[in-house]
N, C-alpha and C positions, 0 to 999 in steps of 0.2 A: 438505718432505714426507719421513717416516720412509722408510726405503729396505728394500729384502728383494734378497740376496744368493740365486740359484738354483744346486742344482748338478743336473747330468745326467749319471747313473753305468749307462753300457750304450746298449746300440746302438739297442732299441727306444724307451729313454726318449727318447733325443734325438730321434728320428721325432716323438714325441709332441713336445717342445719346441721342435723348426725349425718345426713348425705355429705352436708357441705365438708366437715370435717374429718371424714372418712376420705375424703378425696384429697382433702389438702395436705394428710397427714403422707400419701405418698407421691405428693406431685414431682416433678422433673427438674430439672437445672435451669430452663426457663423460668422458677418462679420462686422467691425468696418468702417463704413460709412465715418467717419471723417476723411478716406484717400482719400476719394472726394472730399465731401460737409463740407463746412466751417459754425458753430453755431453760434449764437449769443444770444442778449435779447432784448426781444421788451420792452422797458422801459415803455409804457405805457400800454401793459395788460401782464407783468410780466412774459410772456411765452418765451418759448426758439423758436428760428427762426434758419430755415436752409436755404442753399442756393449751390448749386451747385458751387464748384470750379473753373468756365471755363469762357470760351470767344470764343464767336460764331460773326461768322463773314460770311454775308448774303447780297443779294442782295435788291434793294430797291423794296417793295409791296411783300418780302416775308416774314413777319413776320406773318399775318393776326392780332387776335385780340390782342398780346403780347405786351403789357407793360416795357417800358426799366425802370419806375417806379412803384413798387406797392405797396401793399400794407403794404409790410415791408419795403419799403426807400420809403415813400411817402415826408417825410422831411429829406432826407439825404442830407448833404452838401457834398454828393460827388458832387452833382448837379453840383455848383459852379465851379469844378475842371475841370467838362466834359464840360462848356459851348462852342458852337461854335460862331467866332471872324469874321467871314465872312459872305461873302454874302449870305442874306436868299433868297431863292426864296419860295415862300406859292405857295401851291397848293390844290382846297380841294377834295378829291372822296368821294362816299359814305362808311358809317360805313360798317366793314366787320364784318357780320352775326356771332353769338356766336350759334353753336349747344350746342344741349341737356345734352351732357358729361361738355362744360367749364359753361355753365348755373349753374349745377349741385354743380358743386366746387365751385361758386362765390358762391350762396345761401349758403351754407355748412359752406363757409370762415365766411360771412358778422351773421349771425343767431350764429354761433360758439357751433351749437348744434351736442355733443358726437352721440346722436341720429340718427340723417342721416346719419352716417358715418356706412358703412357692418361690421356685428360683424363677428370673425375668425368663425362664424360656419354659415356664411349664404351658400347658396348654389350657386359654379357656379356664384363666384365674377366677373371673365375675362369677364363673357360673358353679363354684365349688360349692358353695352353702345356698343358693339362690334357690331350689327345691325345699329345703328345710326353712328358710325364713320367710320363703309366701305363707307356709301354712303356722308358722308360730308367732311371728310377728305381730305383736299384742300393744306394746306401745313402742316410744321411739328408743330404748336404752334397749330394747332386744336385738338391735343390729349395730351400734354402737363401737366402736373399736378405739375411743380414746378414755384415756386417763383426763379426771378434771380436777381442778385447784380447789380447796376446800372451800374457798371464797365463792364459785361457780354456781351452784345449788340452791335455789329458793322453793322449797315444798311452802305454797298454802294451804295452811289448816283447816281454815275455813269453809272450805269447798271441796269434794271428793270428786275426781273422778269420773266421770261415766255415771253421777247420779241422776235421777230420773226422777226424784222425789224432790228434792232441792237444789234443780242443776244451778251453774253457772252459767247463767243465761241471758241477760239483759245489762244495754251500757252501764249505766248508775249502781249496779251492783258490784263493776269492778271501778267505779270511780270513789263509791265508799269504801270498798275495803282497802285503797290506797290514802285518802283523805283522812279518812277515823282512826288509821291505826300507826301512830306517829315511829312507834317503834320498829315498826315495816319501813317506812319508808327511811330511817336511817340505817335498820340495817344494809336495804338494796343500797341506797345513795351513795351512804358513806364507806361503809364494811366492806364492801363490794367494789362498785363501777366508779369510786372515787380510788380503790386500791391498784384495780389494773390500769386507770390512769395515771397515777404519780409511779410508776413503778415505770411506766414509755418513759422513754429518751425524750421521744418529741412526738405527743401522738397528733394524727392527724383529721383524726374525728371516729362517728361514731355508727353504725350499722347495725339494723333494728331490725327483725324479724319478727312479728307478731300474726295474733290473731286478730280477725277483724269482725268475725260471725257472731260471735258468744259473745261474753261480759269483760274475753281480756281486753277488748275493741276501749270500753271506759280505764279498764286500769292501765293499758298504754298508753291512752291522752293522757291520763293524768300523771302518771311518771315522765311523760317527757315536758310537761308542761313545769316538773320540777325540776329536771335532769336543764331543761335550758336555762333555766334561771342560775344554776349550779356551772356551765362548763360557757355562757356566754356567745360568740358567736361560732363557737367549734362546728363543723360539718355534720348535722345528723342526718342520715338517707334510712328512709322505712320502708321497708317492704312489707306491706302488709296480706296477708295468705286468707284468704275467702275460702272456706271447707263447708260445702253442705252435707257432708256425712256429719257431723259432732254433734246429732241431735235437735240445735235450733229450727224453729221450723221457719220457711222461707218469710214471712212477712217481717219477724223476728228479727233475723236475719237479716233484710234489707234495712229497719229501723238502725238497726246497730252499725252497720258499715255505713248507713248515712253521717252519723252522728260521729263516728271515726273520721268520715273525711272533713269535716268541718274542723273538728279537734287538732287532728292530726298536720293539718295543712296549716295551722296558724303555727307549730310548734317545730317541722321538721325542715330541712334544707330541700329536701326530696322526698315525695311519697310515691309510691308505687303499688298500687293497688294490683292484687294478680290471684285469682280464681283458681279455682281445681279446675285443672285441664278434663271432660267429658271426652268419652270415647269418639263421640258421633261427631267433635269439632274438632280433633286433633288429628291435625295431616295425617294419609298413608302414602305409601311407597307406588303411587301409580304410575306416575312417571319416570319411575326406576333411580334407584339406588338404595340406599340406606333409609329405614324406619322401623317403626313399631310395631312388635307384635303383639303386645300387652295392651288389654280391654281397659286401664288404668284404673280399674273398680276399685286397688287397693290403696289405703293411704299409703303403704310403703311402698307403692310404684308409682304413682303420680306424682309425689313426694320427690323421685329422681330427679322427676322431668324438670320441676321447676328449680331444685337444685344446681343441676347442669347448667340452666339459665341465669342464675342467678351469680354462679361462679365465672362463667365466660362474663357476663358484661362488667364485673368487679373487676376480672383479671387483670387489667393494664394498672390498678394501684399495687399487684404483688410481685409485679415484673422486675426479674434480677437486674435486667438492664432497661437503660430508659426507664421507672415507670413515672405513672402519673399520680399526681395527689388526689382524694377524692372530692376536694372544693374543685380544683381544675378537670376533673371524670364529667362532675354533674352542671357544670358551667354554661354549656349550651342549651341546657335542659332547664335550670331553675331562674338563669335570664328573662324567662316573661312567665314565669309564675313557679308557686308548687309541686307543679306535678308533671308525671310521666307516665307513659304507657311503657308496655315489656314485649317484646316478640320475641318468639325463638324458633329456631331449627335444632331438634332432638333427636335423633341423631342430624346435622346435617347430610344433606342425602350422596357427598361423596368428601373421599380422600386426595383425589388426585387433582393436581394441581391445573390440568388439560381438562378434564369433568366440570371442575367446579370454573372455570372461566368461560366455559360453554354455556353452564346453570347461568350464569350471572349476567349475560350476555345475551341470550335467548329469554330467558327467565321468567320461564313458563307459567305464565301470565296469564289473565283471563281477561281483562280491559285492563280494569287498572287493578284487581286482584294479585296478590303474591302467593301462590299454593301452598308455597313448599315451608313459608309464614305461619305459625298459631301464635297468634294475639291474646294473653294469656291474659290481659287485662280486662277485654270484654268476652273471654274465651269465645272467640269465632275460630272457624279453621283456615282462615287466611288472614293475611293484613293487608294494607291500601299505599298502592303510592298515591302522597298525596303531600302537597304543601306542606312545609314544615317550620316551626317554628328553631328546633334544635335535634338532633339528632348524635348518637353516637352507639358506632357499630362495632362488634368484636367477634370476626372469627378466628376460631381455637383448633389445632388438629388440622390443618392443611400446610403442606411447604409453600411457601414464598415464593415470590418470582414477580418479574417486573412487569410480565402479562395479567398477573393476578392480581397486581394493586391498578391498575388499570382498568379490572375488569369491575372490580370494585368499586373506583372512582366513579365507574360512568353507570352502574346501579341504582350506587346511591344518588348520583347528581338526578335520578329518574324524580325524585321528590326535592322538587325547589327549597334549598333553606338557606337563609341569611350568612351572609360571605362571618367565618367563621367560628360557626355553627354548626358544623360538622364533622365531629372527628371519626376517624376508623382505625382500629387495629390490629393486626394478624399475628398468628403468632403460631409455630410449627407443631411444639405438642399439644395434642386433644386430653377431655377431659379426664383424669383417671380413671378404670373403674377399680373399686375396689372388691375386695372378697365381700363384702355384703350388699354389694349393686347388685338390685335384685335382674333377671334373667330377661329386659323386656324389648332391645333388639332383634330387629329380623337376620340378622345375617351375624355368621362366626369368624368374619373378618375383623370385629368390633371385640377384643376381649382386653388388652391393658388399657386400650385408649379408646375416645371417641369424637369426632367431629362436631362442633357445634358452634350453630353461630345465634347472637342474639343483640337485640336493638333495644333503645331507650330513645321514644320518639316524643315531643312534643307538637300538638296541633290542634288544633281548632276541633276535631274529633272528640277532644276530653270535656267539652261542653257536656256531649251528649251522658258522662257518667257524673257530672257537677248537678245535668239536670233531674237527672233519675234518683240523686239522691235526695232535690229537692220534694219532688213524687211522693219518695216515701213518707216522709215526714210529714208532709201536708193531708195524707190519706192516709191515716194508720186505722189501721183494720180493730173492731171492738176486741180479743182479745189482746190483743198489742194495748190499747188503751187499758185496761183493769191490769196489767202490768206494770206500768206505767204508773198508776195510780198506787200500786203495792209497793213499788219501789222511789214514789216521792218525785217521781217526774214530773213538774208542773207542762203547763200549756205555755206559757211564758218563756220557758227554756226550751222546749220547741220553736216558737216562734223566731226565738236570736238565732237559733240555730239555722234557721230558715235565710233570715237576714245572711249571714255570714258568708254562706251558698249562694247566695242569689247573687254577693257582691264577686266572690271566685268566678260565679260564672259569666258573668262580664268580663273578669279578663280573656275568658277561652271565644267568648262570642266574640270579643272582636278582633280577632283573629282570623273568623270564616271571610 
């Protein structure tokens, strides 16, 4: 099976990815994990060992109790390869506190008893640790449930954490600290995201999670701007996660996600720009079925949501049978340009296969509004039929039936796109939840799995985020300027940046 190598650059992507890979680690027979996660053998208790494909890359004091060794490379000689050559400086703070949920998994690890682990028929598995991890949930490795390759792990030293004095704040500071620091970037390149590719069979590209609010927004242009030059025309798809909780303040903010999409769209196969879902624009349950009960205030709940979204629309490259490659996933989508919008249905609002062809069929509609839709890309609480230039659809968690691809068929035909341009694919099990999905479903019919469905549309619509990034840049507010000026930002590199935009967005304008 062709393989995809992940990376995770910033603190809220990985929230979004410890979901992902908590989920992946117990998905179903429907779906061949080992386009993730890489096996091995623990030679001394004869077990097989997994490990997550990726490479995450994090600020210093955000890992909390995570291990870049454990307990499956406690004696690995990658050691050796990773050692650092320079100057140590030691520091010591105190040990960061292990809740209830990683308590839980050590004992489980260390005892290695069948017994404590929830058999498929305990009851209302998500919701075992789901009181105890709203309230302790501090960063993303406090909910965490895998083992990672010692190759995995990138602490920057440079930058702390949650500081307020010298945050991590502005593009150009994560584009120097990629550019200045040569031995950074061979460690990621080569040490790294060149080891878990020679190591595939045959890999088939590459899946990027990042920040786009803060300063990772610079240091992921600039890593992919070297990672393409290094892997040539391979597949990379970015998902880039918009977080207005991390501190930056909104003008900041928009500066930085402007100057990402301009970057980022020169350098990736796919970009997908996708917001923290607000309470006030994420569907509820009015017109009956399945939704949300969770205010989404926390990063580890909101964090689900896009999670779930982001593993349905991937789903068809991990599929045991049939699947698809991810140059052929994002084909109808990068056909007339970079980019993509994300919707999704979190829980989708039913199970049944007689429900959901009613939904799809009726589809409770406002003109041309979709409800039951959040557009996680301009976070509204619906999406639009509407012309399209590519589109591909994927619901997860409903049985099949030949009513239901039918029903399907003629939903989506609602939004015209190009003979095809349209793929869809269904598939019987729903998303996992795991023992640290946190509690944010309405209803307890929803506890091993869940229904969801999620779209990758292309349209004349992404003008309007081409345009708004131009906005910003051309109006930047005088703190954002003396920022700007502290970090070596000319007026001139604005301007290109402006150019670059202006030329994207003629592709999307003429589309309308």
């Amino acid at each position: 099976m062709p393989e995809i190598v992940t990376l995770q650059l910033g603190h809220s992507s990985s929230f979004v990815g410890t979901h992902l890979w908590n989920a992946l680690d117990i998905d179903g027979e429907h779906v061949d994990s080992s386009v993730m996660i890489r096996s091995g053998i623990d030679v001394e208790r004869g077990t097989m060992t997994y490990a997550p494909r990726v490479v995450v890359v994090d600020l210093k004091g955000s890992l909390g109790t995570l291990k870049r060794v454990n307990q499956l490379y406690e004696d690995s000689e990658d050691q050796e390869h990773l050692a650092w050559n320079g100057k140590i400086d030691v520091r010591r703070q105190d040990a960061y506190a292990k809740n209830e949920y990683l308590t839980f998994l050590e004992t489980e690890e260390e005892e290695g008893d069948a017994a404590a682990k929830p058999s498929p028929q305990a009851p209302k598995p998500a919701k075992q640790f789901s009181k105890v991890l709203d309230s302790s949930v501090q960063v993303w490795s406090d909910f965490n449930s895998m083992f990672y390759h010692p190759r995995t792990v990138v602490e920057l030293g440079a930058y702390a954490h949650g500081d307020s004095v010298a945050p991590f704040a502005i593009f150009n500071q994560g584009c120097d600290l990629w550019t200045e620091d040569r031995a950074l970037q061979e460690d990621i390149l080569e040490n790294r995201i060149r080891f878990f590719l020679e190591e595939c069979d045959s890999p088939q590209g590459i899946q990027v999670l990042a920040d786009i609010s803060n300063a990772f927004s610079g240091f992921t242009s600039s890593c992919l701007e070297s990672l393409r030059e290094d892997v040539g025309k391979m597949c990379i798809t970015v998902y880039g996660v918009s977080d207005n909780y991390d501190g930056v303040t909104e003008p900041i903010r928009n500066f930085n996600e402007a100057l990402a999409l301009s970057h980022i769209t020169e350098f990736a196969s796919l970009y997908v720009p996708i917001k923290k879902p607000s309470e006030s624009n994420y569907r509820s349950a009015d017109f009956g079925g399945y939704g949300l009960k969770s205010t989404l205030h926390s990063r580890y709940h909101w964090s689900a949501c896009l999670a779930a979204a982001i593993d349905a629309i991937t789903l068809p490259t991990r599929l045991a049978k049939a699947p698809v490659s991810m140059p052929s996933l994002i084909a109808p989508l990068s056909a007339t340009g970079p980019l993509a919008m994300l919707s999704s249905s979190v829980p989708f609002p039913f199970k049944s296969s007689k429900d959901v062809h009613h939904l799809l069929v009726k589809e409770y509609a406002d003109g041309n509004h979709v409800n039951w839709l959040h557009n996680s890309t301009f976070d509204v609480s619906h999406d639009l039929i509407e012309q399209c230039e590519g589109q591909v659809s994927v619901l997860r968690g409903v049985a099949g039936s030949p009513e239901l691809t039918d029903a399907m068929n003629a939903f989506l035909s609602m939004s015209p796109t190009p003979i095809g341009r349209s793929n869809s694919f269904l598939c019987d099990s729903g998303f996992p939840i795991s023992l640290a999905f946190p509690d944010i479903f309405n209803s307890n019919e929803i506890s091993a799995s869940a229904p969801v469905f999620a779209q990758l549309k292309s349209s004349s619509r992404l003008s309007q985020l081409v345009s708004g990034g131009i906005d910003s840049l051309q109006n930047v507010p005088g703190k954002v300027v003396r920022m700007m000026e502290a970090n070596n930002i000319s007026r001139e590199f604005i301007a290109s940046n402006v150019d670059d935009l202006t030329a994207l967005l003629g592709v999307y304008d003429e589309l309308a």
